[in-house]
TORMARDREN-236391 format. One record per residue: x, y, z of N, C-alpha, C, CB in turn. Coordinates in steps of 0.1 Angstrom, whole numbers, plus 5000, padded with zeros to 4 digits. Glycine has a CB too. Example, Ala and Ser with C-alpha at 12.3 -4.5 7.8 and 13.67 -1.06 7.14 Angstrom:
BEGIN
513249435078512349555078513249675078511349555090;512849785071513749895071512950005079514149945057;
This chain:
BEGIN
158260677979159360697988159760847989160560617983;158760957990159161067986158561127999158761107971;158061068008157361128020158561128028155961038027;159361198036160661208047159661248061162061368043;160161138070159961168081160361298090160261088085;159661368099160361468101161761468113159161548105;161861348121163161308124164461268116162861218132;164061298102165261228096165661378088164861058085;166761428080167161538075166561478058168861588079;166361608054165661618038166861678031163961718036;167461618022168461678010167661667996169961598009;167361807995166761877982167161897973166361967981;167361877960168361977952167662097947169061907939;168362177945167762347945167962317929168762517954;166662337923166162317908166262447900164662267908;165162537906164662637894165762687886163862757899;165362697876165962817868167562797865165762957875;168262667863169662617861170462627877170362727850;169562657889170362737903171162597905169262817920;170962447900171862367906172962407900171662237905;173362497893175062527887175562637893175262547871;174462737904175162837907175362857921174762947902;173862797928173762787943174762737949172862717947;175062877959176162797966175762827984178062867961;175262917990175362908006174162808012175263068013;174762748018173662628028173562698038174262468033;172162728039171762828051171762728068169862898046;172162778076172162718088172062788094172862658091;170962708110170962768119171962798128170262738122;173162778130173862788134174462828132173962758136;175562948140177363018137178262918138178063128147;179262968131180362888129180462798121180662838138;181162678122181362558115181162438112181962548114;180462408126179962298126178562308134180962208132;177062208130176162188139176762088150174862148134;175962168162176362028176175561888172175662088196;174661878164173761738162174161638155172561758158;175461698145175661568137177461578138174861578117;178361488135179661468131180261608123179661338122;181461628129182261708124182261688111183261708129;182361778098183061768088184661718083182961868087;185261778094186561728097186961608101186861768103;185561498104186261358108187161308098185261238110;188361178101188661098096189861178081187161038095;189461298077190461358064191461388070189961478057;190961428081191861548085192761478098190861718091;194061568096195061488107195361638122197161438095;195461568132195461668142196961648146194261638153;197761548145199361508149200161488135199561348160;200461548126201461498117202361528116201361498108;202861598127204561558132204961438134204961608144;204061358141203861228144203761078138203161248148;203361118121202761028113203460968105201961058107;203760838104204560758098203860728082204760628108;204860868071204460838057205560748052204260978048;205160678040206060538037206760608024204960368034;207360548022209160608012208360617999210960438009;209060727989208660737980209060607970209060867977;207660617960207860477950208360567935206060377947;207860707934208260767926209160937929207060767920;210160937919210761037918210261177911211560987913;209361277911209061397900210161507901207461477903;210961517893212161677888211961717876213861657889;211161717869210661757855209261817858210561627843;209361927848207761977847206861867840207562127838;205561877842204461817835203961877825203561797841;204361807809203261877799202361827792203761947791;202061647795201361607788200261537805202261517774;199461467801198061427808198961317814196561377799;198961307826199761207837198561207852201861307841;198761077855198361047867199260967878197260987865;199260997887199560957902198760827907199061087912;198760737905198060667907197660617926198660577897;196560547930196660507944197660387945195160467949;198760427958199360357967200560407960198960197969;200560497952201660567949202260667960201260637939;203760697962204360827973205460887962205360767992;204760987958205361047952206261177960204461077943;207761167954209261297960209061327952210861297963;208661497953208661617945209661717945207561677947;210661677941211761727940211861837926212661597939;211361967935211962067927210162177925212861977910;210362257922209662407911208962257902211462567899;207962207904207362117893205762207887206861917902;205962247875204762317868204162197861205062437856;203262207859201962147851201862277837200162147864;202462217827202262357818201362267803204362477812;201262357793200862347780199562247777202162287772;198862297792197562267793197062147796197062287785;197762087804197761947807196961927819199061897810;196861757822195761797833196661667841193561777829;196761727856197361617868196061547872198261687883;195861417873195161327879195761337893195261187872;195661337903195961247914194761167919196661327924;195161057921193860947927193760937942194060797923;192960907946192860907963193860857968191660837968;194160897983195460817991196960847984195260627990;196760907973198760947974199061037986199561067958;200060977984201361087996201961137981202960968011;202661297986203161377978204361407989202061487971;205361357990205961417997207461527993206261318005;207161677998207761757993209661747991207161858002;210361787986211461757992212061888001212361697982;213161888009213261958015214862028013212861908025;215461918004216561937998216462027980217061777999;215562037980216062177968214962267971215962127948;215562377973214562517975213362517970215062627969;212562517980210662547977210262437968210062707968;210262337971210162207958208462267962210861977961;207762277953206462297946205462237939206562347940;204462237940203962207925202962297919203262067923;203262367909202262497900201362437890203162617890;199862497891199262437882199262567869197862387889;200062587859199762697853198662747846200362707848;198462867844196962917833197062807823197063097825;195462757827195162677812195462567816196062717799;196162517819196462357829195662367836197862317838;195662197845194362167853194662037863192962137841;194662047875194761957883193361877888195662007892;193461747883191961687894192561597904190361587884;192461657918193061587927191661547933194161667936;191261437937189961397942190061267950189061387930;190561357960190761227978189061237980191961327998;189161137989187661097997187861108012187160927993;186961138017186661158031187761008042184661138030;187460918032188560778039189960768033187860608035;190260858021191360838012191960938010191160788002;191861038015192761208014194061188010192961308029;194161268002195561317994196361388004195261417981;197361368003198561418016199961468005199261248030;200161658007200761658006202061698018200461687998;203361668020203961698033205361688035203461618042;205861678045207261728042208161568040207861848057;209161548033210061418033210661388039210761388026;210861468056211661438065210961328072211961548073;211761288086210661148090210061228103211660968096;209361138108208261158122208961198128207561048130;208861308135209161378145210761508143209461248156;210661528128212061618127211361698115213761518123;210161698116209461818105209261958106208261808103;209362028099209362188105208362278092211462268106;207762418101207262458091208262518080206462548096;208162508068208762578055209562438047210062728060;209262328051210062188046210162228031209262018049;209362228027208862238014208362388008207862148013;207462357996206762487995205362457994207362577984;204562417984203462457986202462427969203662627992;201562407968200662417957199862517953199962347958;199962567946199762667935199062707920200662667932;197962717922196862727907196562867905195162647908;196862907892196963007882195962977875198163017874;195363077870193963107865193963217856192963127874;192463247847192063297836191463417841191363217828;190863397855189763507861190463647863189063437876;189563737865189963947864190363917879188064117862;191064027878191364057890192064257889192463927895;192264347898192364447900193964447896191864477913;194764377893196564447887196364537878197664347877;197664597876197964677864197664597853199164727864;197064597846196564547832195964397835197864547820;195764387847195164217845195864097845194564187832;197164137844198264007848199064047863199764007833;199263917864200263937879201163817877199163927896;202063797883203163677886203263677900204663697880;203163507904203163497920204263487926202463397926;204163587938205463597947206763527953205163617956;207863537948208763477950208963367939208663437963;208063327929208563237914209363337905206963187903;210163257893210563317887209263387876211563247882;209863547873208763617863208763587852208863747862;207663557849207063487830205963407829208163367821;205463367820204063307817204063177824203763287801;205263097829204762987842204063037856206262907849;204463157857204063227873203063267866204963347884;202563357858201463427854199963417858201563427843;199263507863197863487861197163597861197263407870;195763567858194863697855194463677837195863867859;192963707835192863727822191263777823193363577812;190563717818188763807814187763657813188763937792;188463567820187363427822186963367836187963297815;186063487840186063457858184963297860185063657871;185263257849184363097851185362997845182763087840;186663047844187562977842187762877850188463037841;188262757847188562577849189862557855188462487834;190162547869191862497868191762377874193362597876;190362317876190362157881189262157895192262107888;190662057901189662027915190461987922188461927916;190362057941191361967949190061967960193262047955;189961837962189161767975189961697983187961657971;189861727992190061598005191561627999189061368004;192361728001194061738003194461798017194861847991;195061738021196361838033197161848024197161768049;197861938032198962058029199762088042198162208023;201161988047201761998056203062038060201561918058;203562118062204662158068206062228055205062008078;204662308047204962378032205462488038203762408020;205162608028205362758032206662798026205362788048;207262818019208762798017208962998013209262648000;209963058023209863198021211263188013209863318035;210863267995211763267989212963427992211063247976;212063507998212463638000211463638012212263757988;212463798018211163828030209663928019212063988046;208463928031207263898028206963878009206464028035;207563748007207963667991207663537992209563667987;206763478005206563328006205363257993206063318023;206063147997205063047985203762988000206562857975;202162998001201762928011201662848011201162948015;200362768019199762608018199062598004198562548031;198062658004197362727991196962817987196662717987;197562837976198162997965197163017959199362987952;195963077953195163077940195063227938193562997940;195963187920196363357913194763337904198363357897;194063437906192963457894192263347894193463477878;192163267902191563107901189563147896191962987922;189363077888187863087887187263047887187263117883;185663057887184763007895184562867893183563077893;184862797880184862667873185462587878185262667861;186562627888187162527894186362457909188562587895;186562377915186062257923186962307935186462097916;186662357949187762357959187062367971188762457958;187162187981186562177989187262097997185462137985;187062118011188062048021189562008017187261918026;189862118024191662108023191962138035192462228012;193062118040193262108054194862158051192961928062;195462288058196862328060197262338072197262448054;198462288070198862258088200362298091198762078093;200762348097201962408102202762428089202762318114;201762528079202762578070203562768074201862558053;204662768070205462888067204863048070205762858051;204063038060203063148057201663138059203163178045;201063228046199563198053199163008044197963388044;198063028049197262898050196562928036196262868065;195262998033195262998023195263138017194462928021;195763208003195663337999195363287986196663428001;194363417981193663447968194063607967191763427969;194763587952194863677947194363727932195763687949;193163827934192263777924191263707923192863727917;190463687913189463547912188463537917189863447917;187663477910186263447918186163287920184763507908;186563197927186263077931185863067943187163017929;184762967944184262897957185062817966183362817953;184562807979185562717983184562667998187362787985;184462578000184162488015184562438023183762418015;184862398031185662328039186962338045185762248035;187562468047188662468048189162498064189062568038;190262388068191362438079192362448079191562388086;192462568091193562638089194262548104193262838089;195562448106196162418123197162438122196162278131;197462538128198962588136199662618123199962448147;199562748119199862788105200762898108198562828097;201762938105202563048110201863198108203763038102;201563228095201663358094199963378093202663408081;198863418084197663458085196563328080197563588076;195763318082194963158079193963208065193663098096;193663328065192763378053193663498044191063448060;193563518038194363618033193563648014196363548035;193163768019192563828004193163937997191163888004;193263937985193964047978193464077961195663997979;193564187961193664197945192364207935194464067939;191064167943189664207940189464067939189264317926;190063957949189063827952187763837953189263757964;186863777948185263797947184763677951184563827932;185563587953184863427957183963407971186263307960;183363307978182163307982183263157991180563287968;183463158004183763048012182863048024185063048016;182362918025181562858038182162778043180262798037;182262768056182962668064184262658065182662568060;184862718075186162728078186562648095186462898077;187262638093188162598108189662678111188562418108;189462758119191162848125191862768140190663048131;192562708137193162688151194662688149192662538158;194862818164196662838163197362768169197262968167;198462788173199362728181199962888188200462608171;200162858199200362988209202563028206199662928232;202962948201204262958197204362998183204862828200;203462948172203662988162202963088154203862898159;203863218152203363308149204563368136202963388163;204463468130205163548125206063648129204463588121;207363668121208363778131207463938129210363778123;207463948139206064098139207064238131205464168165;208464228126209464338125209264258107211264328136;208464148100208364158087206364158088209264018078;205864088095204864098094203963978107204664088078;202964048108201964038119201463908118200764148119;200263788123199763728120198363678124200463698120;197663708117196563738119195263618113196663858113;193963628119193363528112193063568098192063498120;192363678098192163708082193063848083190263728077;193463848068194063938065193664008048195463868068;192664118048192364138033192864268032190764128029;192864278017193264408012192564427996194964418013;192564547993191864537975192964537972191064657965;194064617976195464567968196164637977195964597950;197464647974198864677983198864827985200364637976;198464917977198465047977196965087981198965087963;196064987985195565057991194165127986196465127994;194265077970193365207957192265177959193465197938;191365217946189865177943189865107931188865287942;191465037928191164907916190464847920192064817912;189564877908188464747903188664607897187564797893;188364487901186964497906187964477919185464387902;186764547929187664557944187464367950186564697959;188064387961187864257965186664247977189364197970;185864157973184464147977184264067983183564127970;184963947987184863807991183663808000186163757997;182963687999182163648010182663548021181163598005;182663548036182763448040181763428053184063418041;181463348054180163298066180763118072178063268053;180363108085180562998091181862928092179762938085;182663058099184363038103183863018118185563198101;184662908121185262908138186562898141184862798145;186962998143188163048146189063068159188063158141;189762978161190562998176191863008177190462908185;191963138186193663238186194263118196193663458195;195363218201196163158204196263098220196963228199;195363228227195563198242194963058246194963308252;194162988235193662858238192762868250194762758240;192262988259191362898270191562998281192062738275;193163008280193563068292194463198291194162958300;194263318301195363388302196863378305194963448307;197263268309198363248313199163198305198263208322;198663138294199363108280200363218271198063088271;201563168273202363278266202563248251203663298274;202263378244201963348227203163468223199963398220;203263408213204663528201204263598200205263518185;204863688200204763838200204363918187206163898204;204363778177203663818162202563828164203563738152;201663808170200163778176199763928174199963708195;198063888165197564058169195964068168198164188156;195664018157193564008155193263838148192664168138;191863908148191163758148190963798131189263718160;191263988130190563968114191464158114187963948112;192264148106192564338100192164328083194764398103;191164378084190664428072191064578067189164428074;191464588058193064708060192464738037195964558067;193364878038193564878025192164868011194564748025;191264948015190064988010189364808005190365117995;189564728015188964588011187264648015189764428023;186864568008185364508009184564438016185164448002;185564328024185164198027183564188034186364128037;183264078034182364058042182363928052181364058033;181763938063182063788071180663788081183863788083;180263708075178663678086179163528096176563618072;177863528102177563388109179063338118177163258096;179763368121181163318124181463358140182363408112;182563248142182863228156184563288157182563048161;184863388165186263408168186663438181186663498161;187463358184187663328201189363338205186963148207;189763348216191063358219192263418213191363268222;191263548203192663618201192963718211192863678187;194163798206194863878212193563998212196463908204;193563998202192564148197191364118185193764288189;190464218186189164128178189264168164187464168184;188764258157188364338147189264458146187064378149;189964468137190664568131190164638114192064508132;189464728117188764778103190064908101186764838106;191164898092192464968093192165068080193864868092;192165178088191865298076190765398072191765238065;191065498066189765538066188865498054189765678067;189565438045188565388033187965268039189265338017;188365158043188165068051186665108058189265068060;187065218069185665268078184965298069185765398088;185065398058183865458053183365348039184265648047;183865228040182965098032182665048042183564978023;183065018059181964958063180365088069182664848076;180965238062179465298063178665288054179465418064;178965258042178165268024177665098030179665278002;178064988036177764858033178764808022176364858028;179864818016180364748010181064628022181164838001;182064718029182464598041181664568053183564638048;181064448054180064358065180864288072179064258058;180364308084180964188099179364218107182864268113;178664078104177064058106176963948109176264088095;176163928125175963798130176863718130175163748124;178263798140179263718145179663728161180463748136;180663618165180563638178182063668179179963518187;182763738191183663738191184063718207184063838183;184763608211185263628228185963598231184663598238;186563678239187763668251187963588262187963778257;189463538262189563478269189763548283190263398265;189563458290189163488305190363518315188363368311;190463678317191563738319192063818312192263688322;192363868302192563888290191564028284192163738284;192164118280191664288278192064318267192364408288;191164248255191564318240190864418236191364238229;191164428227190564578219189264488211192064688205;187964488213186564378200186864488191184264348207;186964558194187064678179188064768181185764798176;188764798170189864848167190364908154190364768169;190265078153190265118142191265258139188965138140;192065268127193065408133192365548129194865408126;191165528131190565628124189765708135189665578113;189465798134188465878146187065828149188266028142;186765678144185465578149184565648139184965588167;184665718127183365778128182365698121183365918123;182865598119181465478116182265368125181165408094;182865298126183065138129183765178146184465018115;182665168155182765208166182065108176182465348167;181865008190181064978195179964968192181065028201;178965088191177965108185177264998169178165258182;178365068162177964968150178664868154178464998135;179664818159179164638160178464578167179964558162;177764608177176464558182175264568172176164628194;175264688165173964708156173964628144173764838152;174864548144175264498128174364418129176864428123;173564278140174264248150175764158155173264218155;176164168164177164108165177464118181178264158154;178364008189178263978198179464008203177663878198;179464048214181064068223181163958235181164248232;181763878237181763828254183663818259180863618256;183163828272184663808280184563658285185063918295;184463608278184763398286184763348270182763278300;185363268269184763138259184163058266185763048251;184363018279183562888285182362858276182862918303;182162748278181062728275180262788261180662768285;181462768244180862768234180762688225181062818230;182362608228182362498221182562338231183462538210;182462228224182662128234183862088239182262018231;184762058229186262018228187162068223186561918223;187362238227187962318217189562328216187462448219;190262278222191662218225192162098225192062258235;191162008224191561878221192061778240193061888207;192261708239192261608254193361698258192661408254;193061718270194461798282195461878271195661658293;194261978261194962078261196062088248195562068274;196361918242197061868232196961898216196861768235;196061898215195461908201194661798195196561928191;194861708200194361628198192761548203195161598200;192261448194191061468199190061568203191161428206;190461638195188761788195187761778195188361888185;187061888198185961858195185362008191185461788206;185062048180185162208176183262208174186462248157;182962148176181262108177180862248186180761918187;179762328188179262428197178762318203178262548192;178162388218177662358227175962418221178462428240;175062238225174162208221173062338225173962088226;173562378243172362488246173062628246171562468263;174162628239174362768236173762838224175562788235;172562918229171762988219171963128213170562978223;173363168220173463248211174563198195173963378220;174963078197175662968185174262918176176562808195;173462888187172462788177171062888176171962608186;170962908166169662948163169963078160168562928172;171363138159172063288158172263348144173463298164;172163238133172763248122171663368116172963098115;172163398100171263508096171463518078171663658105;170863488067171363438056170663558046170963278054;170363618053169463728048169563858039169163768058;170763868044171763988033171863988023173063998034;172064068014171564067998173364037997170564257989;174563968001175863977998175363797995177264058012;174563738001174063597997173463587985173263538005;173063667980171863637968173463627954170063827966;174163667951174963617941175563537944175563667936;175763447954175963317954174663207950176563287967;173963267956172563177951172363067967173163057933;171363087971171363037988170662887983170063158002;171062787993170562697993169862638004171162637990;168562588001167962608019168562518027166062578022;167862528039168462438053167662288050167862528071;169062238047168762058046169062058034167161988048;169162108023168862098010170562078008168062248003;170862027993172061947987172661977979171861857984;173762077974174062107959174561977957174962237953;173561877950174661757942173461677930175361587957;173861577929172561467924171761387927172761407917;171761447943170661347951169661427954171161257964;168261367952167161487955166261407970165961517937;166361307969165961247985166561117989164061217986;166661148001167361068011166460988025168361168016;166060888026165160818032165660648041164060798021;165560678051166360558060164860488064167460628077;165060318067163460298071164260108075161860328053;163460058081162960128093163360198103162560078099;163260278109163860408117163160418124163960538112;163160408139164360328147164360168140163960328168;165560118139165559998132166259868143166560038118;166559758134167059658147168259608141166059538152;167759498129168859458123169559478111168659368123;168459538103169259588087167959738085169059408068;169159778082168459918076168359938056169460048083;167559998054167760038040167260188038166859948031;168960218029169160368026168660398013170660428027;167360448015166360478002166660617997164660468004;167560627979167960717971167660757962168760697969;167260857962167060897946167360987939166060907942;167960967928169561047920168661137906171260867911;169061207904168961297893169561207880169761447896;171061167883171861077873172660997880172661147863;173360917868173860807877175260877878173760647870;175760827897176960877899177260757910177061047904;178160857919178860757928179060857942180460697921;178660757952178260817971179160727976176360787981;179760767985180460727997179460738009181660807999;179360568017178760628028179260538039177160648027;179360598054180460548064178860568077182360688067;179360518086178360498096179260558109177860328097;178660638116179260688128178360678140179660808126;179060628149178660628168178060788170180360608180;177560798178177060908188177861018187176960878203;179160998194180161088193181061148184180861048199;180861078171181461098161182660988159181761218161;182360838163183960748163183060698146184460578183;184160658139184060588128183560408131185460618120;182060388124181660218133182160208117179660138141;182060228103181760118094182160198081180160048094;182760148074183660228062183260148048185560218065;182360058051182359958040182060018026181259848042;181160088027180460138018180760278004179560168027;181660218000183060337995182860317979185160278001;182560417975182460407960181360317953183960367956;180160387958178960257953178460407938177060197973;178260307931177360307918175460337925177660117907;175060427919173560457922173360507912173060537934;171860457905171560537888170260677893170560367872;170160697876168860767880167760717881168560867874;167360797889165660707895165960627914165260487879;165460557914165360497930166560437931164260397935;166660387939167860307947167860277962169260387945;168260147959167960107977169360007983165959987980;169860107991171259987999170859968010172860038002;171359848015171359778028172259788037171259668027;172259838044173059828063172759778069173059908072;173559618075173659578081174059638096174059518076;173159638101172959668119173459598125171759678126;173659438123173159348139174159368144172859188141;175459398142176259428151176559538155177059388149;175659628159175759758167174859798178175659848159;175359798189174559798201173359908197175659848215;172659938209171459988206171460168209170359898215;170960248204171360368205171360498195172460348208;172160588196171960678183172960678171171860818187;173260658158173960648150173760788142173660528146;174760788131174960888121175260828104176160988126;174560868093175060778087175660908071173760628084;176360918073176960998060176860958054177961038058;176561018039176361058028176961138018175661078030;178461038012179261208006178661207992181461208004;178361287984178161307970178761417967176961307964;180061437955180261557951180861637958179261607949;180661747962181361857973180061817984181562067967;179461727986179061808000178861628008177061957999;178661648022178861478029177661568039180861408038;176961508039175161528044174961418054173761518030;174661398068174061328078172661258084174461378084;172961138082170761088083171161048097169660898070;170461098108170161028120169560868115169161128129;169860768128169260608130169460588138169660508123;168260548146168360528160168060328154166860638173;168860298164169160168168168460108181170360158170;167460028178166859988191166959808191165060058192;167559798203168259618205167859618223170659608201;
């Protein structure tokens, strides 16, 4: 069973030399965030209306900190009433499907995971963890609440290696930073983060998600923030990984780096809302926002971050005639002797493109420390931004170098993505998928850069998990199919069946046992008309897609 047809996708695990513990980029042909050939990432976790969503009454009360090993159990709705730490090294369970709902009645109700404590929050693609505001449908606002919060062991660039996060009270509950950049603070999968942000002071906000020094040991994959306060997500400090992340209708910046972040993110989603922005007289709002630190220095270690395979959409949504807050400014200000790097990526309908702010800034992206390589950036139609933008006399980051990086300029979005505003314009119903024959999206990508090789690349098709092949048969099939597996060890796959378009046909298949060695499940077909199917495959951090054609 080890022969894969060449119509079906091959998931490998990358072996040599221990790399299944370090590999992290999945090379693709494609920019941005999603391929046009298989289902969004974003099906089904993620919510596109939750202003709208009817969460059910809390069963539990939390106003005490956590110091011993406690779980949340499923069909639990937990009121988080209050500043709730996780301290003296304890670890929070939450199980799939809780509601966490914030309260809105005591200032910035929270929850901190402190240094040395450890949260394993671990929703599933059908069962996501929700945390959000306690008001009811339709009277929610950004800042209800505040926000979630993990403190960590990992270096970072402060004065001596400690820092306390903004706007908490100062002392070893806020604290982070230390000399274990492989440090452990858990795992959050499959969480939203809704209508948080809580500003304790001006620029003093708590965001959707906080990570002080967080390190590499920790687990952080598909999280979804949605009309929170501040930014969506900030790192300060730390070397942790991260995947999957969206940023919808988020007030203030959607990426935000600081403090010598060194972590490695693939796969992002940016989508604004043309009303909600930042007051531009405390601060701007922007898609990414990095810095090595506030002053600007050459504290070490600087911040390095990687990110590849963002699709990012500002505010004018489409059109020039869209009127947006006056907080509005780039798709990316890279400011304050940052490092950053950003390949493969899609940024469309902002105000203004690239802002490389400074002259340390310019003269790292002359040495190669700061990269913007094999990205697209375009304007909406009507619409006269600045694609580059620098306060320095250009003498590196000018026109010139961003074409030569390479990197792309256009004046239209038409025609890049399929459903990039969702039905008439709403939000709803998207479709953030590229357009199939847009080749400068498909086949544009570039993995090549030596800023990939310390993450450790994983090839195209290939799997960081415990499945080393994946085999559907008979293919095209009629009435039952069988999904032929074979596992390194024994674990546990989620797998759901999707239509053409990405609608959800079949959920049955949730939490199955598979050992090591072969394995073979059955899918029942007969009730599915004849045509093209998708059949996911979650293991671990990653959910991988087998084409099945159906012939009836």
């Amino acid at each position: 069973m080890t022969k894969i047809y060449t119509s079906l996708l091959l998931f490998t695990l990358w072996l040599s030399n221990g790399s299944a513990q370090t590999a992290f980029w999945n090379t693709t042909t494609y920019k941005g965030a999603f391929d046009c050939t298989a289902p969004m990432w974003t099906d089904n976790w993620t919510n596109w209306d939750p202003q709208n969503t009817n969460y059910p009454a809390p069963t539990m009360t939390v106003s005490a900190n956590i110091t011993t090993n406690t779980t949340w159990a499923t069909g639990q709705t937990i009121l988080l009433n209050g500043q709730i730490y996780v301290t003296n090294n304890a670890i929070l369970t939450i199980q799939p499907g809780v509601i966490v709902r914030g309260s809105s009645m005591v200032a910035g109700s929270s929850l901190i995971i402190t240094k040395g404590s450890q949260i394993d929050a671990q929703g599933n693609a059908l069962n996501p963890i929700v945390f959000t505001s306690d008001k009811a449908a339709g009277s929610r606002g950004v800042g209800d609440w505040g926000g979630i919060i993990l403190l960590g062991d990992a270096t970072n660039n402060l004065p001596g290696g400690l820092g306390n996060i903004e706007g908490l009270p100062i002392g070893l509950t806020s604290e982070h930073g230390g000399t274990n950049d492989n440090d452990n603070s858990g795992t959050l999968a499959y969480v939203r983060n809704e209508f948080g942000g809580y500003p304790y002071q001006v620029n003093k906000e708590i965001n959707a998600f906080t990570f002080g020094s967080v390190g590499k040991g920790t687990s952080i994959h598909h999280l979804q923030s949605s009309f929170n306060n501040d930014d969506a997500f900030e790192w300060f400090g730390g070397t942790v990984d991260a995947r999957y992340l969206v940023s919808f209708r988020d007030l203030d910046d959607n990426f935000d780096c600081d403090n010598g972040f060194r972590g490695n993110v693939q796969f992002g989603l940016i989508v604004r809302d043309p009303t909600l922005a930042d007051n531009p007289s405390i601060s701007t709002s922007e898609g990414f926002e990095c810095d090595n630190d506030a002053g600007g220095t050459a504290a070490t270690p600087q911040t390095q971050a990687v990110f590849s395979n963002i699709t990012a959409i500002g505010p004018y949504r489409g059109s020039s005639a869209t009127s947006i807050a006056s907080g509005f400014r780039r798709a990316l200000r890279l400011r304050r002797n940052v490092g950053l790097r950003v390949f493969n990526s899609i940024f469309m309908d902002f105000k203004n493109g690239l802002f490389v702010d400074g002259t340390a800034c310019d003269a790292n992206a002359g040495n190669g420390i700061l990269k913007f390589k094999y990205n697209v950036i375009a304007t909406t139609s009507g619409v006269t931004p600045k694609t580059i933008e620098t306060t320095t006399a250009n003498t590196i980051v000018n026109p010139t170098w961003f074409s030569s990086q390479p990197n792309d300029s256009l004046t239209t979005t038409s025609g890049l993505l399929m459903i990039p505003y969702g039905s008439t314009n709403n939000y709803t119903n998207p479709d953030y998928r590229p357009v199939c024959t847009n080749t400068l999206i498909n086949g544009g990508a570039d993995f090549t850069d030596g800023a990939f090789l310390a993450g450790g690349i994983i090839g195209i098709n290939e799997i960081e998990n415990n499945i080393s092949h994946v085999l559907v048969y008979p293919n095209p099939g009629t009435n039952n199919v069988t999904v032929s597996i074979n596992s390194h060890t024994n674990t546990k796959i989620n797998m759901a069946v999707y239509n053409s378009i990405g609608q959800l046909i079949d959920d049955s298949y949730l939490n199955i046992n598979v050992e090591a060695g072969s394995n073979e499940l059955q899918i029942n077909t007969t009730q599915l008309t004849g045509g093209l199917y998708f059949i996911n495959i979650q293991n671990g951090i990653k959910t991988e897609t087998v084409k099945l054609v159906v012939n009836k």
